[in-house]
C-alpha positions as CSV (number, residue, x, y, z in Angstrom):
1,X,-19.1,11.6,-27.6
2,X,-17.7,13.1,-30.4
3,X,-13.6,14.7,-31.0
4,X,-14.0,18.3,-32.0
5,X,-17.2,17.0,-34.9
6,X,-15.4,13.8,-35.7
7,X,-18.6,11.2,-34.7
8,X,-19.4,8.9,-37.3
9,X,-18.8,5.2,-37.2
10,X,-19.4,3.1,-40.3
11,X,-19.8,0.1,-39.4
12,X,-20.2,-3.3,-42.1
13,X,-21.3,-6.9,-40.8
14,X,-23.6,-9.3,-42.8
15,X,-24.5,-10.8,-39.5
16,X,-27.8,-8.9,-38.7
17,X,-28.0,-10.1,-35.3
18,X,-25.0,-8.6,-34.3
19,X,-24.9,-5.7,-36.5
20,X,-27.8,-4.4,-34.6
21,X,-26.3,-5.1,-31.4
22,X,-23.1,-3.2,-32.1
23,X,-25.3,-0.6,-33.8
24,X,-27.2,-0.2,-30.5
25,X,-23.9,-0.1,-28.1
26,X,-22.2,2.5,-30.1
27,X,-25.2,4.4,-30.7
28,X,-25.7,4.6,-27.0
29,X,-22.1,5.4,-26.3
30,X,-22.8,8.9,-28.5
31,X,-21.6,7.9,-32.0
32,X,-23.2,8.7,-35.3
33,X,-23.5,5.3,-36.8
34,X,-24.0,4.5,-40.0
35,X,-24.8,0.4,-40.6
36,X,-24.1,-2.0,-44.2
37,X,-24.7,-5.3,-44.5
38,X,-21.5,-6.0,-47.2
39,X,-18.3,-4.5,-47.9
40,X,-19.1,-3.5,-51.5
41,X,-22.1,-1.0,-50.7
42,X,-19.6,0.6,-48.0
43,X,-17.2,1.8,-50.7
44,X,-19.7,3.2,-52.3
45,X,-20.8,5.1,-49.5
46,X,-17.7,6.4,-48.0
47,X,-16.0,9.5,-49.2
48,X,-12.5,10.6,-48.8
49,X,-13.1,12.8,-46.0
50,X,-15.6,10.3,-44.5
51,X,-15.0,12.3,-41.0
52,X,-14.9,9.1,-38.3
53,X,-13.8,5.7,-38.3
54,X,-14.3,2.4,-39.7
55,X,-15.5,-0.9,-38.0
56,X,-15.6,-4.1,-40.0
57,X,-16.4,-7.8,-39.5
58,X,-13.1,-10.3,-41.3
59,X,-15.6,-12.6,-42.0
60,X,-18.0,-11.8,-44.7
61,X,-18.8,-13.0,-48.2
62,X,-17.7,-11.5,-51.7
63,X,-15.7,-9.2,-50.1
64,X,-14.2,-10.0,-46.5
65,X,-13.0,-6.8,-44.2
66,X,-9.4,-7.2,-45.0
67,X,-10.2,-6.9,-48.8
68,X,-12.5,-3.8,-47.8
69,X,-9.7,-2.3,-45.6
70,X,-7.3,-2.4,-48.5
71,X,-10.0,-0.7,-50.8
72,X,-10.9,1.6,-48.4
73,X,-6.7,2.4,-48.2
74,X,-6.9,3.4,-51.6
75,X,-9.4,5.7,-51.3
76,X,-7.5,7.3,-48.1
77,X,-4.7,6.0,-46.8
78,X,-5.4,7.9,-43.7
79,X,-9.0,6.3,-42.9
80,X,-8.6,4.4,-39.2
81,X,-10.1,0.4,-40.2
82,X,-10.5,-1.5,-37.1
83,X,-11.1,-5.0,-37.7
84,X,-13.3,-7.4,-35.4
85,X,-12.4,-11.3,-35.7
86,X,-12.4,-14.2,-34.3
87,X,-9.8,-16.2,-33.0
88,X,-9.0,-18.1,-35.9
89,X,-8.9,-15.3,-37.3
90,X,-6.1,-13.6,-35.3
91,X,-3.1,-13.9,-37.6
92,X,-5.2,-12.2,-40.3
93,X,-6.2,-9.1,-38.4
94,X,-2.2,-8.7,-36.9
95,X,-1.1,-9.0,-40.5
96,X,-3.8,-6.1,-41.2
97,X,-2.2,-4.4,-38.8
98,X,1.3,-4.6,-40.2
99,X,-0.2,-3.0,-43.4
100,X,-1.7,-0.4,-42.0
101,X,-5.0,-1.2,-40.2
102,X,-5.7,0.9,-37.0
103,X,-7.1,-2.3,-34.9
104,X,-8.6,-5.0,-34.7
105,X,-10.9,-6.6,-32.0
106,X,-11.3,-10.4,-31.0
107,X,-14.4,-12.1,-30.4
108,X,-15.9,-12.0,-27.7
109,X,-15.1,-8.4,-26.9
110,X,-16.1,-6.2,-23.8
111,X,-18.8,-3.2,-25.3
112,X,-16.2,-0.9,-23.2
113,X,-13.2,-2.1,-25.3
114,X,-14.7,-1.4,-28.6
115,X,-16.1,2.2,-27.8
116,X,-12.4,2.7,-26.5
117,X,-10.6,1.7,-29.5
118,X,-12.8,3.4,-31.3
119,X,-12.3,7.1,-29.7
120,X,-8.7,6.5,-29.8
121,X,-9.2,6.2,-33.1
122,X,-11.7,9.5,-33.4
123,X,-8.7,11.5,-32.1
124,X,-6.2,10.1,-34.7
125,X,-8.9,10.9,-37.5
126,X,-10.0,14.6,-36.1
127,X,-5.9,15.1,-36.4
128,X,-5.4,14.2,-40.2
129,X,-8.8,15.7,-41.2
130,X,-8.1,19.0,-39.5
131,X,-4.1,19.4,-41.3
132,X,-6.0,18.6,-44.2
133,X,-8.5,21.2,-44.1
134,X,-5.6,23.9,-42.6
135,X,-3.6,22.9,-45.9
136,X,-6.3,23.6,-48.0
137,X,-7.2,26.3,-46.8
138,X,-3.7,28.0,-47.0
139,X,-3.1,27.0,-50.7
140,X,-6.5,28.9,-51.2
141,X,-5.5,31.5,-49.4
142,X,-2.2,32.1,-51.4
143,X,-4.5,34.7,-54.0
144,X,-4.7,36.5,-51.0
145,X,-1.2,36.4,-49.6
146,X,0.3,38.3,-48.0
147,X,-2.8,39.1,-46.2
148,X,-4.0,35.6,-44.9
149,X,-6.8,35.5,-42.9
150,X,-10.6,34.0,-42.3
151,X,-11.4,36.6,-39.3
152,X,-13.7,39.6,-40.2
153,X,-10.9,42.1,-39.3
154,X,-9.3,40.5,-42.4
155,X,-11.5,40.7,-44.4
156,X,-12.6,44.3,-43.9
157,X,-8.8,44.7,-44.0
158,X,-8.3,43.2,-47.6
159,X,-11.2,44.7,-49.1
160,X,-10.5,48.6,-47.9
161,X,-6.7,47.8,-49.6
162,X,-8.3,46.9,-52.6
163,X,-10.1,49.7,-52.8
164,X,-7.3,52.3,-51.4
165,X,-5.0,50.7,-54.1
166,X,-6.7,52.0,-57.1
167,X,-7.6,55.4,-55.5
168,X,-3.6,55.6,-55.5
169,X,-3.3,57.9,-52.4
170,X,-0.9,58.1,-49.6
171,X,-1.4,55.7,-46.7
172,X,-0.3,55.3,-43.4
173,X,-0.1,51.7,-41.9
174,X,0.2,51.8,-37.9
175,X,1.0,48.4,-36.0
176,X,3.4,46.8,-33.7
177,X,6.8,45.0,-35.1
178,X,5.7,41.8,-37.0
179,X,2.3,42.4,-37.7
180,X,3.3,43.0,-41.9
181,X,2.8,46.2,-42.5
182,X,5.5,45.9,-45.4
183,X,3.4,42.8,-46.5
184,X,0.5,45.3,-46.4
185,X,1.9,48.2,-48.2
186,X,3.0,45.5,-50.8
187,X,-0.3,45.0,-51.4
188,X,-1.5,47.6,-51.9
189,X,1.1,48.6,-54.8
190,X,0.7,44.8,-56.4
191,X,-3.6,46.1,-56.7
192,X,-3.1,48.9,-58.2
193,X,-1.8,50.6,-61.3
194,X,1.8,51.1,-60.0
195,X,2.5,47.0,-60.0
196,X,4.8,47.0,-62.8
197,X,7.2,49.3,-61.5
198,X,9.4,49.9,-58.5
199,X,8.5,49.1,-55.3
200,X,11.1,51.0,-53.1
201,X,11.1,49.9,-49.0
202,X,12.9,52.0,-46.9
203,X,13.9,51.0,-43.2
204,X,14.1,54.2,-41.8
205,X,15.7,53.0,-38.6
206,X,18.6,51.8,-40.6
207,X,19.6,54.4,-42.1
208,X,22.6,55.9,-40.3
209,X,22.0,59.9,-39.8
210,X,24.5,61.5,-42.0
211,X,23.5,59.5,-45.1
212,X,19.4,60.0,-44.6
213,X,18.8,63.0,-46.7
214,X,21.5,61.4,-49.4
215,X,19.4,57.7,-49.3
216,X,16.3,59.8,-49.7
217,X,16.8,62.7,-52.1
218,X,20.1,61.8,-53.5
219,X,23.0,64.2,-54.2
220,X,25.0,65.5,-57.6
221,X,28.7,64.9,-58.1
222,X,30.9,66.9,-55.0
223,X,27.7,67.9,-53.3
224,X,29.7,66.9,-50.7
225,X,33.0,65.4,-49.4
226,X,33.4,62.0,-50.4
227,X,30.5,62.6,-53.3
228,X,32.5,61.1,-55.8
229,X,29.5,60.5,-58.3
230,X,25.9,61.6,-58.6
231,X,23.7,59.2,-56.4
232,X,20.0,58.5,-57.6
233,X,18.0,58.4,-54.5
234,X,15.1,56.1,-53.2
235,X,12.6,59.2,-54.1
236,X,13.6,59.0,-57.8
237,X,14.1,54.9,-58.1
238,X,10.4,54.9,-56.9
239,X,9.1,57.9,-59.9
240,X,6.3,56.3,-61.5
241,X,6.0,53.1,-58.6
242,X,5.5,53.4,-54.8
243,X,8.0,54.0,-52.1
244,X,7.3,52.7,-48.4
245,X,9.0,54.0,-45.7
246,X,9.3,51.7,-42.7
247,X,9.1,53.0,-38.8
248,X,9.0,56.3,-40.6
249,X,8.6,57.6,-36.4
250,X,12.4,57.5,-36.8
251,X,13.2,59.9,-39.1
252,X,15.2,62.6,-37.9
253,X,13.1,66.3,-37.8
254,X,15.5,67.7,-39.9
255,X,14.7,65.6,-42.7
256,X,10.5,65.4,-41.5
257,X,10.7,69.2,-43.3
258,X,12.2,68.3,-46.4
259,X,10.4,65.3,-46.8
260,X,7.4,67.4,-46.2
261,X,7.6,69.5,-49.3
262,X,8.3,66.5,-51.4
263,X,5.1,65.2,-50.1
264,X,3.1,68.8,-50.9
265,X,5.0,69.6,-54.0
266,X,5.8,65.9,-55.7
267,X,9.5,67.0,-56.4
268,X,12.8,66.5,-54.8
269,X,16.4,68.4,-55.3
270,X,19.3,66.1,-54.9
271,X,22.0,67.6,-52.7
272,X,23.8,69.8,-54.5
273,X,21.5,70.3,-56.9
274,X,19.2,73.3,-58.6
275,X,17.1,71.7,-60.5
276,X,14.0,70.0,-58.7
277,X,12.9,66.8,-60.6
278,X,9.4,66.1,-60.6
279,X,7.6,63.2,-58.8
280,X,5.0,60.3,-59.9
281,X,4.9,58.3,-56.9
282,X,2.7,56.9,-54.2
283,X,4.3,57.2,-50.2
284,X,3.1,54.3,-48.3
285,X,4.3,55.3,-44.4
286,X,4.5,52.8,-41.5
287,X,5.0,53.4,-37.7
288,X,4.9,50.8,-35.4
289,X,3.6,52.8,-32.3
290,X,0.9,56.0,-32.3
291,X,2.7,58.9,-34.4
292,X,-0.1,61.4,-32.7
293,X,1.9,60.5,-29.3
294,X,5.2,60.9,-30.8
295,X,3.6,64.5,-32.2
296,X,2.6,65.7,-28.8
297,X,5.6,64.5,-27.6
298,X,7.5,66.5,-30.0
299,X,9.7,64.0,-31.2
300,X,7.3,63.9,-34.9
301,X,6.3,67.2,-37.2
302,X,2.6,67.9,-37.3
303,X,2.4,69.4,-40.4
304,X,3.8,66.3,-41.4
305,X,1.6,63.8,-39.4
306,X,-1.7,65.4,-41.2
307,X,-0.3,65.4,-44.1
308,X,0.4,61.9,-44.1
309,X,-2.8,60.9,-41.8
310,X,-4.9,61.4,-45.2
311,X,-5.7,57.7,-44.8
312,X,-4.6,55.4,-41.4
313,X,-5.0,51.9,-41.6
314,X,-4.2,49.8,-38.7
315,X,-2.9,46.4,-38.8
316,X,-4.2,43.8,-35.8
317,X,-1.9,42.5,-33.8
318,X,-2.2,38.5,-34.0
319,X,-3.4,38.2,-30.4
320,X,-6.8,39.9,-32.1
321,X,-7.4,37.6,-34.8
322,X,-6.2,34.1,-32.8
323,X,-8.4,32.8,-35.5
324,X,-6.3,33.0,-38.3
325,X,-3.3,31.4,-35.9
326,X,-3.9,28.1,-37.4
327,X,-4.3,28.8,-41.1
328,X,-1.0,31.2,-41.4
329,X,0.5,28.6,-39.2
330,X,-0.1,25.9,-42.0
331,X,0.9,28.6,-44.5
332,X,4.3,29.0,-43.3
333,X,4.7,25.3,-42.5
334,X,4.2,24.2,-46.0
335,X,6.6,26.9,-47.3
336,X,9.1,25.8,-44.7
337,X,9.0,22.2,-45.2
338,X,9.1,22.9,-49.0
339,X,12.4,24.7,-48.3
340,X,13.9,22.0,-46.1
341,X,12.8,19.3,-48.6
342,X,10.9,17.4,-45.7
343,X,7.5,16.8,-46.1
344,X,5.2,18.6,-43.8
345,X,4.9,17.3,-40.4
346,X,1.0,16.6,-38.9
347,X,0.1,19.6,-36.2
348,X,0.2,17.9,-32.9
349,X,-1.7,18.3,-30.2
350,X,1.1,19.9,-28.3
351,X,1.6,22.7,-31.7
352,X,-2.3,23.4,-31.6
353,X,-2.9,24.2,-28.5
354,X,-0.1,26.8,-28.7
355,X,-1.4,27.7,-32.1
356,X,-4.3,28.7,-29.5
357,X,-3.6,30.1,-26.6
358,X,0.0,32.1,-27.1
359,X,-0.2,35.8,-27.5
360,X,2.4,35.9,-30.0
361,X,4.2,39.3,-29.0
362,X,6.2,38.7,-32.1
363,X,3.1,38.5,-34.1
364,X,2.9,37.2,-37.7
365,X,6.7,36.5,-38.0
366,X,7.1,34.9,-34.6
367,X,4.5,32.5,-35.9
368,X,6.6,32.3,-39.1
369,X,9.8,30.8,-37.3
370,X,7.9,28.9,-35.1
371,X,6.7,27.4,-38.1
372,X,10.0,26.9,-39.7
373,X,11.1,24.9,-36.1
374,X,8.1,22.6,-36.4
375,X,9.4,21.8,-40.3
376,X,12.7,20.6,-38.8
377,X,11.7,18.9,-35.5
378,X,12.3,21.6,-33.3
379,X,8.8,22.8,-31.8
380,X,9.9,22.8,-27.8
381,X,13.3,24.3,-28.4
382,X,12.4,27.9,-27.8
383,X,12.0,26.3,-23.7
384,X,7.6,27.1,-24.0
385,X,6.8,23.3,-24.5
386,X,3.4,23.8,-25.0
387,X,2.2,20.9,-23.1
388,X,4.3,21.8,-20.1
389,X,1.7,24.3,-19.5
390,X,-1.1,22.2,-18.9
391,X,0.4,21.8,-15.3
392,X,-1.3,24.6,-13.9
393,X,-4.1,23.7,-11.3
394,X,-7.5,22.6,-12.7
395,X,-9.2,26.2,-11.8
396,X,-6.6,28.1,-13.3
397,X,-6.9,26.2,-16.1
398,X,-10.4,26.5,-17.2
399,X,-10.4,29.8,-16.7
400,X,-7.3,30.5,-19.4
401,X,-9.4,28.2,-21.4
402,X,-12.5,30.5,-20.7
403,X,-10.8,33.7,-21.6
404,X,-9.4,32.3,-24.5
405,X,-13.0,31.2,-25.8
406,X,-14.3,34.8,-25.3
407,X,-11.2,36.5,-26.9
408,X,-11.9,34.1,-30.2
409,X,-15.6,34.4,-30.7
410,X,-15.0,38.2,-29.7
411,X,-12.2,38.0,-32.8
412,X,-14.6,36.0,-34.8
413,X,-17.4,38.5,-34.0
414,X,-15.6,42.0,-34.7
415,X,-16.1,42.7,-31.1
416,X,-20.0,42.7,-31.7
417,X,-21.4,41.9,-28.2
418,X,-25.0,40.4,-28.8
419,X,-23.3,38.7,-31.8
420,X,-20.9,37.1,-29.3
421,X,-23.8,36.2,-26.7
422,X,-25.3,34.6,-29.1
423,X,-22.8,32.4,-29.9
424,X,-21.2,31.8,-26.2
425,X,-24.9,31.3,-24.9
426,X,-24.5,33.4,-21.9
427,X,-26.8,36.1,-20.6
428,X,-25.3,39.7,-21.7
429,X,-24.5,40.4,-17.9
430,X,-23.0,37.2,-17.3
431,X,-20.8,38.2,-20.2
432,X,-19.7,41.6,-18.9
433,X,-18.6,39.9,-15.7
434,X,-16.4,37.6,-17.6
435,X,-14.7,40.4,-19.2
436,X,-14.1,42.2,-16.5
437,X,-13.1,38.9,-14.5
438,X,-10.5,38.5,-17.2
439,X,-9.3,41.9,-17.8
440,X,-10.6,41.7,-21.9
441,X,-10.7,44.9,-23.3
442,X,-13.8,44.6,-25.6
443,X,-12.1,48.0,-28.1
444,X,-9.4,45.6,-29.4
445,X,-11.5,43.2,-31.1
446,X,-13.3,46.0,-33.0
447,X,-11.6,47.2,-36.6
């Protein structure tokens, strides 16, 4: 039976009586074994990464399984050596244990109790091999931060950045609060030619009324009371680089027209001003909700909503890439711990199956803070302890587990049905009734 692919057994006795016996009981109890008749040739045989668990004899010449344990701890400290022994034997294998050997077995043994120890182990070794893997993928990923992410809608996401980046036009990133849009439009000015000047962010939410068209075009000396001295605004600091300009729904119509003609024109007057100053600069837009809607509802120009809807890139929402949970998850927890100074904490089982099955309303920096909570200790003090929610009844249960399957391979997939078919092994119908069973909107996995 194997833990999420973690199935092999090595196991070394010079004894080929019982080697084969063992070999035979584990094989038939579902493990991958591999056999050796000495310690030595099982050093040489077992990687790093060996993905399973060790099973030695104490009792062996040239080199005896405690000697093989401790060679095998150099190798990788986190490789799970259980020991079998006899009884005069005992006090050696407890010492192993003290220095770091999983367990050990007494002869004569119960088949049952071996096979158990060793699946207990399985679990321990599936943990430390799958934080490894998370870890290396996120340092690999760092070329590609801030856009982190294995799913296809990443991907196509990252190269169509790359490519809008050189062609140096204005974009408009749509997506809900937390999904990094600023991360995005970042990006896309680090890629392109603009990355050695100014990048300019602008929360246009923040901006108290009164002082919007002063932030944005600046104003000359007594352009108005309280002017004091000529202001440079965020237009002009951004000449030559790229200004973004965040939840850009919110700015007030008033502004929308001015704005408009620096957008057309590539110019801006300060306040107060007669001379129009001309503009090298890329606009990068965000809105977290559908500006068409806030058009027909009149609350957005839409001379200025074409204008900007040259090029519209959505961002995904976590909840449609669950995929990538895991390896951002790792991401921020290394850069968390870092900051702390505490090393980085394994991912329990509790932490993954959140990692797996929360919608993350909050998105990518939800999953940030959760992060930062798991670096100190904290992980079940936002009151969703993640194993608490196991509770539910066994039907209700599978079925969350069912939908969640379908909503990852349909992530994984693109929201290609007959590629995600394929890979559930279900008949197409079959499929469509699931969907509908579980309310999955197929359009959302689909870039």
């Amino acid at each position: 039976m194997s833990v999420d692919g973690i199935n092999s057994v090595a196991f070394i006795d010079d004894d080929d009586d019982l080697r084969l016996a063992n070999v035979q009981t584990l094989q038939l109890a579902g493990f991958d074994v591999r056999a050796f008749d000495n310690a030595e040739a099982a050093v040489e045989a077992l990687a790093p990464d060996f993905p399973g668990v060790v099973v030695s004899d104490i009792r062996m010449p040239r080199m005896d399984g405690r000697q093989l344990f401790r060679r095998l701890r150099e190798q990788d400290a986190d490789l799970p050596v259980i020991l079998i022994t006899g009884h005069a034997d005992v006090a050696e294998a407890v010492e192993a244990l003290h220095e770091g050997a999983y367990d050990f077995v007494a002869k004569p043994y119960a088949a049952e109790r071996l096979v158990s120890s060793i699946r207990r182990a399985m679990e321990k070794r599936r943990l430390v091999l799958e934080n490894r893997r998370l870890r290396a993928a996120a340092a690999a990923a760092q070329d590609d931060w801030p856009l982190i992410g294995q799913t296809p809608v990443m991907e196509r996401l990252r190269a169509t950045l790359r490519q809008l980046a050189e062609a140096d036009v204005d974009v408009l990133l749509e997506g809900e609060t937390g999904v990094g849009k600023e991360l995005a439009a970042r990006a896309l000015h680090g890629w392109s030619r603009r990355r050695n000047r100014e990048f300019v962010a602008v929360d246009c939410a923040a901006l108290p009324t009164t002082m919007i068209e002063s932030e944005l075009f600046g104003h000359e000396l007594g352009a108005f009371q309280g002017a004091v001295r000529q202001r440079v605004g965020r237009l002009l600091h951004a000449d030559r680089g790229t200004l973004f300009l965040d939840e850009i729904e919110t700015l007030p119509i008033e502004a929308q027209g001015k704005f408009l003609r620096v957008l057309e024109e590539r110019e801006v007057t300060p306040l107060g001003g007669n001379t129009a100053r001309t503009l090298d600069i890329r606009i990068i837009a965000a809105a977290k909700d559908d500006l068409s809607q806030a058009v027909r509802q009149g609350g957005f120009r839409r001379d200025l909503y074409h204008r900007l809807n040259v090029v519209r890139l959505r961002i995904p929402p976590l909840r449609e890439r669950r995929g990538d949970a895991s390896l951002l998850f790792a991401y921020f927890l290394s850069r968390a711990a870092e900051r702390f100074g505490r090393p980085v904490p394994a991912t329990s089982d509790a932490v993954r199956w959140r990692l797996q099955n929360d919608d993350w309303p909050g998105n990518v920096r939800e999953l940030a803070h959760f992060a930062q909570r798991v670096a100190l200790g904290m992980e079940e003090a936002d009151g969703r302890d993640p194993v608490m929610q196991v509770a539910d009844p066994l039907p209700k249960r599978v079925a969350s587990y069912e939908a969640h399957l379908i909503c990852e391979t349909l992530a994984g997939c693109g929201g290609d049905v007959r590629s995600a078919v394929a890979a559930l092994g279900i008949p197409r119908k079959t499929f469509y009734d699931k969907l509908d069973r579980y309310g999955i909107d197929i359009k959302r996995f689909r870039g």
